[in-house]
N, C-alpha and C positions, 0 to 999 in steps of 0.2 A: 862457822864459815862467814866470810864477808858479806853483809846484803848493801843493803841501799846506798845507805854512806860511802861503803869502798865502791860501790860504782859510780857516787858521785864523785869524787876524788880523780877514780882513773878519768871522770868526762873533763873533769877540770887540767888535771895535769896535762892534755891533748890539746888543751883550748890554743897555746899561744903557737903552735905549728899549724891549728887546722882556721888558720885568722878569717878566710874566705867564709867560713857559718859565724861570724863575730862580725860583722860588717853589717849597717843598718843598708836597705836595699838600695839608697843612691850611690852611698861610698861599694856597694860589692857591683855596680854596673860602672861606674868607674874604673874600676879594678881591674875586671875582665876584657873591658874594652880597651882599656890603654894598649895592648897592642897592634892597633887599628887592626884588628880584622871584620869589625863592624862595618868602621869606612867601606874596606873592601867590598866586602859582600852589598853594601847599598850602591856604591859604584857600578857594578855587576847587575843589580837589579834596575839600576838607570838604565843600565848599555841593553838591557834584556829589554826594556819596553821602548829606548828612544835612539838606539842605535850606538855603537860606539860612542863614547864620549859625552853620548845627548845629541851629538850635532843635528840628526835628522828631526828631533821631535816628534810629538803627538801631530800627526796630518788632521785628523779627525777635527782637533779644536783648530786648527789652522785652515780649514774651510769651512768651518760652521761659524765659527763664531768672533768677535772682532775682539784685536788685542788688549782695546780698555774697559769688556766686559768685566764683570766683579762679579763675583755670589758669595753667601755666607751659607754654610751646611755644617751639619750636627752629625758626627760616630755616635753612634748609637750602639750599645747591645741590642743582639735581635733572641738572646737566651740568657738566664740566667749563669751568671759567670763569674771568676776568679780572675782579677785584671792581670793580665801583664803584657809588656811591650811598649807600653805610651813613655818608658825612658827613650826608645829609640827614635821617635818624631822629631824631633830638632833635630841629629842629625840628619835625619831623611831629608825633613824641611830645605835644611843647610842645598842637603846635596842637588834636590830634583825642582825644588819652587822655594825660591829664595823670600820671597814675597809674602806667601802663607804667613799669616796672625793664627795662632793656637790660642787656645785659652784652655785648660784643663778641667775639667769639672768632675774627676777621678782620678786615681792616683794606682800605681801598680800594686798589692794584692789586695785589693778594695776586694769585697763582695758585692754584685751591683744586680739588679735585678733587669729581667728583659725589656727594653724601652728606655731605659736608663740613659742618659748622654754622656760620653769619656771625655769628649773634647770639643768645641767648640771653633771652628774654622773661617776664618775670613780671607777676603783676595780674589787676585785676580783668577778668573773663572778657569782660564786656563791651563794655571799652575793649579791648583786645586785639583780640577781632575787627573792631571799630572801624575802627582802624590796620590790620588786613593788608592789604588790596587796595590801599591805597594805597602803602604801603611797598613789596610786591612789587610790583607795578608801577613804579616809578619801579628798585628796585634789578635788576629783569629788562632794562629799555630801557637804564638808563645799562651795567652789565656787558655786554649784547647789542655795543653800540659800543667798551665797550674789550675787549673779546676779539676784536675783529674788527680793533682799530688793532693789536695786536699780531699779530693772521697777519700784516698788511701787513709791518709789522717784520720779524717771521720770515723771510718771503721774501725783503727788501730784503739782511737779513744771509748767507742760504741762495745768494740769485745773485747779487748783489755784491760779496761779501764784510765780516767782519766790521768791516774800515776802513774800511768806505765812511762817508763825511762826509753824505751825502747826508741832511737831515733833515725826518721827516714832519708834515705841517701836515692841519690842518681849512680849513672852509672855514665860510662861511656859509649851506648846503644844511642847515640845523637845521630840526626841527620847531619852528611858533611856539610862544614861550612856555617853550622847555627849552632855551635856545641857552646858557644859561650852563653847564646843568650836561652837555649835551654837550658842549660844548666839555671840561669836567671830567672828562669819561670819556675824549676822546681821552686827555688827559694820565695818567691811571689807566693807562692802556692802552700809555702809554710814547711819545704822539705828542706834537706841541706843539701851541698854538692862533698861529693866524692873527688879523687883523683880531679884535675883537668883532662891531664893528658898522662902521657908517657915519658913526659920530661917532668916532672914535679912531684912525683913520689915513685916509692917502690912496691909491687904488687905481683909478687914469688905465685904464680899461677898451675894449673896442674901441666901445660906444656914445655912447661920449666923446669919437672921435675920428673917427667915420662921416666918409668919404667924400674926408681928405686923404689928400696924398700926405704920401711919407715926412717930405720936410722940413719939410711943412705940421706935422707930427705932432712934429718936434721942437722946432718953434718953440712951439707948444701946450703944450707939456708946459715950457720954457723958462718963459714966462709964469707956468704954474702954479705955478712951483716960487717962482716969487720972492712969487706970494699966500701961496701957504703959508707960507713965511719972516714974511710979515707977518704972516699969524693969529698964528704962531708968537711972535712978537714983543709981541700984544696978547694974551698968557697963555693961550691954546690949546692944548692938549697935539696934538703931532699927530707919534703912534709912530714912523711911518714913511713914504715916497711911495714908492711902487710903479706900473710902468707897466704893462701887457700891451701884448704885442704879434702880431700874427697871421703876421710875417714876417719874413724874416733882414735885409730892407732898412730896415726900421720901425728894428729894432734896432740898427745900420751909423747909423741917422741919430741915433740916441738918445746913441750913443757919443761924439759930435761934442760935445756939451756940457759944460761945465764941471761937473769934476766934484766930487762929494760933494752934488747936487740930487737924486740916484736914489740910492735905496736897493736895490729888488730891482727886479729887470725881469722878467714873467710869461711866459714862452715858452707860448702856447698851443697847446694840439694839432699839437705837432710830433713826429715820431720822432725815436728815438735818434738818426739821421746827423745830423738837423740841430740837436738837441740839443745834439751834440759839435762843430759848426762855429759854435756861439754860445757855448760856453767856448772856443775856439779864440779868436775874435773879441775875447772880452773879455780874455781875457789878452793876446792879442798888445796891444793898446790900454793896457793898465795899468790897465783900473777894476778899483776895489772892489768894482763892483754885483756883488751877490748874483743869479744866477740860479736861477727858478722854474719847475718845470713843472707845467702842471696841463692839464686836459683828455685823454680818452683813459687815465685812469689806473688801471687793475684789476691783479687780481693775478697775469693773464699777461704784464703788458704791465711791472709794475712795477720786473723785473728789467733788463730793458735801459733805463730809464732812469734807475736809479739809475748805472748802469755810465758814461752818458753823462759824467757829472764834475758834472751840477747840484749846487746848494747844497740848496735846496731841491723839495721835490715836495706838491704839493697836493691832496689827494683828495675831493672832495665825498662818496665813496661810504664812507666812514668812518662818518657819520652814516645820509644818506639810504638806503642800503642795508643800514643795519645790522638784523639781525633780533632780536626779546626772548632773552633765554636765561631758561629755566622756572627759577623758584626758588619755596619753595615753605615754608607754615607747617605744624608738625606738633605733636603736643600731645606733651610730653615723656614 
């Protein structure tokens, strides 16, 4: 049966459609941002603290304090953390205090310890405080998720072992409106991203398949596969097809098809036994498909199935249960 090798193989053959986990972390923030919905969201987060547009401003510093005050303050961690978010500050910068001098003193998936400094801040006093609760807040949520995709990691390498092949994915479980730059903190964090959306790849789900039986399910997915060939065909980018399936028969009838139409097959909410009787399956069979687990996945559960022999493991709880880690502005 195929081991190591044909898994590396199948990881490489995937590499030049899944380009977003090939991308070093300036060019994959680049990437995702390019269709300003970054902008957007820091536009939104001006209009949320300074009114439509900004027009009204911060009142606060407009009675306290005179317009050619200056201060210099220092981000700090205030916990030990997995950096991510300081790609977003220039445009914040851009948008809310144009004035703000940054100086970097960390870089996004640094490891940095509590008291540590991220960035180094000058300017006038009133753009500065301007800019902090926005910056901290966005660099507290996105590091909160990549220190939390890296325990995932930790563990995977702690009860798997350091070879294990087994690699960590997002999901679509993002808060609306930050799903790019989560996703960007898995990858800070040392994970990959999954799907974006719903427009860039294809992911045959069990609501998609309500109610056949198994061969009804691979006839289904037959079909699909040869739509997609033709979007594919009429200049549609479309990463990958991915099926889920809820059962080891589902996937026994999935194997039947002609192959190179599946990309990854979604093992949902299975344990490790059956886990390991569905790479059993697929190698005895010869595919390439890449298998996925997802469902069920935390971080007591995460060691035996990585151990299982899957390709991949999918975590929604990377995002959705990720908590802030406190960072914090201090006047230098």
């Amino acid at each position: 049966a195929p081991g190591k090798a044909a898994r590396h193989k199948r990881h490489v053959g995937m590499a030049m459609r899944l380009d977003e986990n090939n991308l070093s972390l300036p060019d994959l923030y680049t990437k995702l941002t390019a269709s300003g919905l970054v902008t957007r969201l820091l536009e939104l987060a001006r209009d949320e603290d300074l009114g439509t547009g900004g027009h009204v401003g911060d009142l606060t510093c407009q009675v306290m304090m005179e317009p050619t005050q200056t201060t210099k303050a220092l981000l700090r961690a205030r916990a030990d953390l997995v950096v991510a978010g300081l790609a977003v500050v220039p445009e914040a910068v851009k948008i809310l205090a144009p004035g703000v001098v940054c100086d970097f003193k960390a870089k996004d998936g640094d490891h940095v310890h509590k008291g540590d400094t991220l960035i180094a801040l000058s300017g006038s006093s009133h753009e500065v405080l301007t800019l902090e609760r926005t910056i901290l807040n966005t660099i507290g949520r996105l590091s909160g998720i990549a220190t939390r995709t890296r325990t995932f990691l930790e563990r995977i390498s702690a009860e798997a072992g350091a070879d294990c092949n087994a690699k960590l994915l997002d999901t679509r479980k993002t808060t609306p409106g930050l799903r790019v730059l989560e996703k960007y903190a898995v990858r800070c964090g040392g994970g990959f991203c999954h799907r974006l959306g719903l427009h860039d790849a294809v992911l045959v789900k069990d609501n998609h398949l309500a109610g056949l039986s198994p061969p009804e399910v691979a006839e289904r997915v037959r079909v699909a596969i040869a739509r997609a060939e033709e979007l594919r065909s009429q200049g549609k980018e479309i990463k990958f097809f991915e099926v889920e399936v809820d059962d080891l028969e589902q996937f026994r009838a999935l194997l039947t098809l002609e192959k190179g139409g599946i990309d990854f097959v979604l093992l949902d909410n299975m344990g490790p036994e059956k886990l390991k009787e569905a790479v059993k399956m697929r190698d005895a069979a010869g595919s390439h498909i890449l298998l996925e687990a997802s469902g069920g996945v935390n971080l007591d559960t995460i060691g035996g199935i990585a151990r299982s022999g899957v390709d991949r493991i999918s975590v929604g709880g990377l995002t959705h249960q990720a908590v802030n880690i406190d960072v914090g502005l201090d006047s230098a």
